[in-house]
Structures are given as C-alpha cells and as structure tokens.
N, C-alpha and C positions, 0 to 999 in steps of 0.2 A: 729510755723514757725521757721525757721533756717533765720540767716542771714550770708552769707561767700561772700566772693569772689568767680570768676567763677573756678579761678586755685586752689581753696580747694579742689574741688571735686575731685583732684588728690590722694591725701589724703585720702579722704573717700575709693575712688576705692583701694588703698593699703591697705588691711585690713591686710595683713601679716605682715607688716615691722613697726619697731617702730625706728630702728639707723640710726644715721648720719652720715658723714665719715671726718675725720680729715686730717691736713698734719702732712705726716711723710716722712723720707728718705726711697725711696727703690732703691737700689743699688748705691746707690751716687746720686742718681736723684729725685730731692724735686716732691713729687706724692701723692696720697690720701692714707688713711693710709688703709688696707684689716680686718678691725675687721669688718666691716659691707659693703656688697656688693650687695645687694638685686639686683635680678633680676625684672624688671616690665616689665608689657606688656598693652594693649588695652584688655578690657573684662575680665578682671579677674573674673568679676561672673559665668564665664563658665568652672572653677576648683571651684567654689563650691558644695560639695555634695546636689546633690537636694533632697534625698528619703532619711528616716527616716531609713531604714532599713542600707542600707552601714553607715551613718554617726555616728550610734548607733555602729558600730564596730571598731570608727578608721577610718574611710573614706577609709575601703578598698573593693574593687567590682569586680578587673579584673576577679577575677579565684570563687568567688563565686558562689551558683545556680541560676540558671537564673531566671528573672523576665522582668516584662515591666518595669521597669528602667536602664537597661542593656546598655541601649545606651549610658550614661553618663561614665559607666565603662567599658564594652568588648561588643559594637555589634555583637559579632560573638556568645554568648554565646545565643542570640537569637534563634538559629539551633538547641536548647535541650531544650527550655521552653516546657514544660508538657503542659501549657492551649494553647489548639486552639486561641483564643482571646483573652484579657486583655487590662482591660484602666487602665492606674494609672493616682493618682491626688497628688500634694505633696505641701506644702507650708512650709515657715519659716517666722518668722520677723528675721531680720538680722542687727546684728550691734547695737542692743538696749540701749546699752553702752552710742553709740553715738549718734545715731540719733533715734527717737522715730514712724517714720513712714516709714521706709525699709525696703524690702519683697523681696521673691522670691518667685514663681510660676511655676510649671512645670505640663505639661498635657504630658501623654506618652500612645501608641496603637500600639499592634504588633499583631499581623494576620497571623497564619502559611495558607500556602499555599499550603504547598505538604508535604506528610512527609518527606522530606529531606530540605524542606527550609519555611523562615519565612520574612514577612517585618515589616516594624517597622515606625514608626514615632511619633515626640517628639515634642513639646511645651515650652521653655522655656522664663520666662518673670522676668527681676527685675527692681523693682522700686525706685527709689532712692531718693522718697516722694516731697511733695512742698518745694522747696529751695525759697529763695529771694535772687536774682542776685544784686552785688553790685561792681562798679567799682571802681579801686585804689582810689578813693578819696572817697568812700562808699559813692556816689551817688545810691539811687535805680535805679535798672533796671527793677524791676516788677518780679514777682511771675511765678516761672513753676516747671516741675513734667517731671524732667532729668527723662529716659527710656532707657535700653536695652534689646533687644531678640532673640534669635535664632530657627530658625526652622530645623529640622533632617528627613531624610528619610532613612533607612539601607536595605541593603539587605544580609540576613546570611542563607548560607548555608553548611549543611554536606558533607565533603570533603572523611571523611570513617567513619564506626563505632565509632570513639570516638573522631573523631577532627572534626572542621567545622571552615570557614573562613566567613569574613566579609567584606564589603564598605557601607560605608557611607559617605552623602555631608549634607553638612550644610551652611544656611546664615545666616550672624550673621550681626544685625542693631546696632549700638548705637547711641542714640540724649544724646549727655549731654551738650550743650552748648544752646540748642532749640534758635538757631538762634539770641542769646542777641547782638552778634558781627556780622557788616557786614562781615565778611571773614570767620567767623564760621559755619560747614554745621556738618550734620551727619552723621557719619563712615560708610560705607559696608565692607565685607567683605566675600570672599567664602571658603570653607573646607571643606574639605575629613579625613577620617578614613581609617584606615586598620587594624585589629583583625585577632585576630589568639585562638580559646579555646579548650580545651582538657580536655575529661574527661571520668572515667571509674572504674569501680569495683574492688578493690582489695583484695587481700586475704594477707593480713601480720598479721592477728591479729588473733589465734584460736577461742576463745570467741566474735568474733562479726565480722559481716560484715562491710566492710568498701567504703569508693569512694577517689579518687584521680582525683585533677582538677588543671591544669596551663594555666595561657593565659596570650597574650601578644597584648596590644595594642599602638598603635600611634595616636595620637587623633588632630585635629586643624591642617591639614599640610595646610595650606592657604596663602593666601594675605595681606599683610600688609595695615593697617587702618589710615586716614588719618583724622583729624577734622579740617582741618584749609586751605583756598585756598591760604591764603598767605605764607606758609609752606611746600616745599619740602620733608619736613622729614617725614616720617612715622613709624606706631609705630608697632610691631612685635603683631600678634597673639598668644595665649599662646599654643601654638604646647605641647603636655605633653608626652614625653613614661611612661606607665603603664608596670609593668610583677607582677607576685607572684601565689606562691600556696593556695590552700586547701585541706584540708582532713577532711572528714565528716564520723565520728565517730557510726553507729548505735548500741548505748549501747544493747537495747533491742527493745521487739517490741513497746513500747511505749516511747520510749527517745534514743536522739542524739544529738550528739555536733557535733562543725563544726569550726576548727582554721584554719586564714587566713591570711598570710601575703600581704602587696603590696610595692613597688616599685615603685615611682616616678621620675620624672625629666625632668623639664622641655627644649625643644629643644630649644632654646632660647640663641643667644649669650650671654656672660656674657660680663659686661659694664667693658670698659680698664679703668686702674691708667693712665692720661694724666699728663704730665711731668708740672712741674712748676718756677718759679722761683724763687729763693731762696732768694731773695731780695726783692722784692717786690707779692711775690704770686701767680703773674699770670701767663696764661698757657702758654707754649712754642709754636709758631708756625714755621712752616714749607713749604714754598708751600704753605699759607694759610689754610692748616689743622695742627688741633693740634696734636702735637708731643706726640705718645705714650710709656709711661715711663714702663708697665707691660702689657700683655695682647693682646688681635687682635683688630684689626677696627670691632665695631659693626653695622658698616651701611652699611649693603650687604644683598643680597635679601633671602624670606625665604626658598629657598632650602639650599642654601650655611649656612644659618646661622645653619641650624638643625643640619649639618654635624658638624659644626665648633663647636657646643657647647659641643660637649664630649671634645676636647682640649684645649678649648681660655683662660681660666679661668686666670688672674693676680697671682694667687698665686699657680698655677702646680697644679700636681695630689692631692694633698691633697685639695683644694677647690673644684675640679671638684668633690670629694666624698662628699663633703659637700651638694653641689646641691641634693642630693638626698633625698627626705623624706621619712620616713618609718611608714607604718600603719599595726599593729596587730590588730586583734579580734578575737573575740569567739562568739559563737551561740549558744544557746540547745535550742531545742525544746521539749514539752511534746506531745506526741500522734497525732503532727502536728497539734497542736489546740490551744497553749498556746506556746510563745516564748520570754525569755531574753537575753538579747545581751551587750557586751561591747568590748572597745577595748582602743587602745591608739596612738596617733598621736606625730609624732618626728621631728622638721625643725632644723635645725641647727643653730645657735643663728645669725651665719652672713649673714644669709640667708633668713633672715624672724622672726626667732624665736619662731614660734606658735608650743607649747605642749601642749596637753591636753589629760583625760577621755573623752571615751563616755559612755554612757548609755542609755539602753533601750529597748522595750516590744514590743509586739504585738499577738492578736489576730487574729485566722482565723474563720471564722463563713460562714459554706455553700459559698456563689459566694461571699463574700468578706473578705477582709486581713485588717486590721488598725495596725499603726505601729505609735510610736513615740520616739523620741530621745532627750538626753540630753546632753548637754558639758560643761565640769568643767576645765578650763583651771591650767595646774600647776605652771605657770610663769606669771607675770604681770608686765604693762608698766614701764622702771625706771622713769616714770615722773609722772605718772597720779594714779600709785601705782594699776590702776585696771586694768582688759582686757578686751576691747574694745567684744574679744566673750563669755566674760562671760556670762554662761545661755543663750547660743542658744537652741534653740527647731525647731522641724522638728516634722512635721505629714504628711501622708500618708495613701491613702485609695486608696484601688484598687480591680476592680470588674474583677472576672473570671470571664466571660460571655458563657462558655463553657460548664461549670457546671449544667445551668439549664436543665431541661428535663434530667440528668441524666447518661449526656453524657459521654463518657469514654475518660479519656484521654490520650493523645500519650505516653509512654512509653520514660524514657529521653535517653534512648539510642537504637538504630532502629540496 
C-alpha cells in the first residue's frame, strides 16, 4: 500500500520532470528564474510508448514500418501494413522506481479493408495501483485504484503509390481522485489525429536495395479536461507533433538495418514567468490577473494554444528549440526471424530531462511476433540519486491472423 495525499498523484503523473523554478531577475522584473520550465498536461500516459518494439529504439515510430501499434505513432502508416489483420497485446510495469504496482496496458486491431485502405482500433489502459487517500491532516480516506484509458478508432488510406493519409478520434477517461472529494469527478475528453506517411524504394546504394520513409503526425488535437466542479480551470491535453525519417537498409538477402530518427513536441503552451514583487515575493496583479513578466497567457483554448506554442516560450527561440525531443534507433533484422534493436532518447534538462538507452529483441515465429525492450537511463534525479525509469521493460506479442491458411500478403506498396 502507498500512503500520499490526493495532490501527489500530480507527481507521480510527471514522470518527466524532477526541477523546481526559483526567483530570479528577468529584465528588471522580479519572475521565476527559466533553468526549469516543464511543460504538464492531463494524461500524460498517452506520450507513453506502449509497444516494445518503438521503445527498444528510442521511442521513435512516425516513419517506421508499419505494424498494429502504429496508432500510437503515424496512423496513416496503417495504409502499407503487409498483414490483412493483426491484434497486438503490449504491457509494462511503469514507474518501479516508485511505485511497486503501475502498469500499462494496450490492446491494438487493424483490418485492411480494400487494398488501398485499413481501420484500426486500440485499447489503452494505465493503472496507477491501490493508493490510500489521506487528507491535509493525513486523516484516512480509504483505499482506491486511480485509472486512466483511452480508446482509438483510425481510418488510413492510400492517397498514391507511396503516400497514404490518416484520421483518427479518440476518448480519453481519467478517474484519479475516484470521488474521495465532493467536487471531484473524472475527466473526459475527445481527440482527433491527422497523419501523413510516405514510403518507397530507393536506389542510392549500388550494392543493396534500399526504402526510404517520412511521416508526419499530430496527435491529441482535443478538449481540455477538467477534475474538479469547483474549478473553472482546465488542464491542456498532451496535443504532440511527431515528423522524422527512415531508411531501411537491405544488406543482403537474409539481413537488414533500419535507422530512424523522430521529432517531437508537444503543442501545448509553455507556462509564463508571472511578475513578482521584489519585496515581499508575491505576484503582481493587474485587473485581477496576474501580471506577466516573460511569455503569453496560457489559459486559452486548445486550438489557439497549439498555434501559440511554436511562439510563447518565456525565454525566445532558443527555449522553443528546447521543447523538442529527439529519438534515434536502429533495427536489424536476420532473415526476418530474429531482430535487435536500440536507440537513444534526448529532452532537454529544462524541459523534463529524461535521457536514456534502449534495448531490445524479438522474435517472429509463423502468425506471431514477441518483442521486448529495455531502458537504461543516463542521467539521475539531483535528490534521489536514482531514476524514477530505471529498468523499464515493455513486452509485446502480436498475432498476424492472415498468415494462417497460407495466405499471401498484400505487397507494402500497391
């Protein structure tokens, strides 16, 4: 059993960020100081990599080969998957560091339909185990089993020979307060995708045949989530742009590599420096809003906000580049029967901070695939001296159902 307060759990849901922000001067105006600016949002377990496969590479997926976990990374890339049908199943324990019984869960099924298009729909479930609810004065509130989940439906089709587009909607639940506070209820929220993938045969290499593949998605354009009736405020969906390439390498006819960069960031305004007083610390108001010393107002709705976040940033173009994370990996596969994988993950120290290795295998055997992943973080907390994702593990298993009887399958590019 855990025992926290209910506003821990904020905490726990930040698994990226470990800094605080301090007062400092910024331009003669007493404000929080920009060596740590973390962006947060509601659900952050839906930029968790769910499948073993992307996270073994660095958590990168947009422009990879498709599979039934595609939805998480470019539903559009769904319009070239080879199998007629696919379920994948994927789990993690998450967060072992800290808590001993957090998981994640995802069920995925795509279904081509025509040769030129495919649907798709996903399952996502994390648990955030039996907490004991305790109020400021750590009176017990009694035992529950905080839950979030989202379900996906996509629809990707072949737009010509070597591009295909994508839509998808999604509702996304969260209970993390399960009703302990009369005013506390649990979040909805709705969202759409838009995908874009491309992919195709190239010849640059005399000695080997090659592929070249880019896509570009937007992920979470949605509705802002709400936990509290006595609370106007709402909290921002993690809206994410994805882009990056690959190139997939066929050394011979029994081995091939596959390097893959991706491209993050999230749409998401970045939180202002509010002005303070140099005397006594507190915030400056204005109109009864507080007076912003760096930066835009982040409480505007999420279209506006998506736009505004390539801009807002408190500290100019050089933060807004910061926002960005970047994931490499690499693939080979032997004779499509045997595959290792790694990669490497890079957030920017004021921005979350999370670096790390991945690693990881997998097997194809007739109608099924297993895959697992490992994560070795290179950086750890300045307090706790460990990280929080030290020794994550990811498995995955997924059944081509297409295969049996012998069936032929579609050709990845029509």
């Amino acid at each position: 059993m855990k025992r926290i307060k209910i506003f821990t759990l904020l905490f726990v849901m930040l698994f990226a960020g470990y800094g605080v922000k301090a007062q400092v001067d910024i331009d003669g105006v007493v404000g929080q100081n920009l060596d740590y600016n973390v962006i947060s949002t509601a659900v952050p377990f839906m930029m968790i990599a769910p499948d073993a496969r992307s996270s073994a590479m660095g958590d990168v997926g947009v422009s990879t080969s498709p599979d039934v976990y595609s939805m998480h990374w470019n539903p559009a890339k769904y319009a070239f998957i080879q199998d007629d049908f696919s379920v994948g199943l994927a789990y993690s324990p998450w967060l072992r560091e800290l808590v001993t019984d957090m998981n994640i869960a995802y069920l995925g099924i795509s279904k081509r339909v025509s040769p030129k298009s495919t649907v798709a729909a996903t399952l996502r479930y994390f648990s955030l185990g039996d907490i004991t609810f305790t109020d400021d004065d750590n009176y017990d509130l009694g035992t529950y089993s905080p839950n979030e989940w989202a379900i996906d439906v996509a629809y990707s089709r072949k737009l010509g020979k070597y591009i295909s587009g994508a839509v998808a909607g999604r509702l996304i639940y969260s209970n993390l307060t399960q009703g302990v506070k009369d005013y506390s209820k649990p979040a909805l929220s709705v969202a759409a995708d838009v995908a874009v993938y491309y992919t195709r045969d190239v010849y640059w290499f005399n000695t080997m045949d090659a592929n070249f593949s880019w896509g570009v998605s937007i992920n979470n354009i949605g509705s802002k989530m709400n936990y509290n009736d006595a609370n106007l405020d709402k909290d921002f969906i993690p809206t994410n742009l994805r882009f990056g390439p690959t190139l997939k390498l066929d050394i011979d006819d029994y081995n091939s590599l596959a390097f893959s960069i991706d491209f993050n960031k999230l749409l998401v305004p970045t939180p202002p420096v509010y002005a303070k007083d140099s005397i006594t610390g507190a915030l400056i108001y204005d109109n009864g809003e507080p007076v912003i010393a760096a930066g835009k107002d982040d409480n505007v709705g999420p279209i506006q906000g998506l736009i505004q976040s390539f801009y807002d940033a408190p500290g100019g173009f050089s933060e807004e580049i910061k926002e960005f994370t970047l994931g490499v990996g690499a693939e080979y596969w032997y004779n499509q029967t045997f595959t290792v994988r790694t990669g490497f993950f890079h957030e920017a120290k004021m921005k979350g901070n999370r670096r790390y290795m991945t690693f990881g295998a997998g097997l194809r055997y007739n109608v099924f695939n297993i895959d697992v992943s490992y994560l070795v973080p290179v950086n750890n907390s300045a307090t706790s001296g460990t990280n929080p994702l030290e020794g994550t593990l990811r498995f995955s298993l997924t059944f081509n159902l297409d295969k049996w009887g012998n069936k032929t399958k579609l050709e990845s590019v029509n």
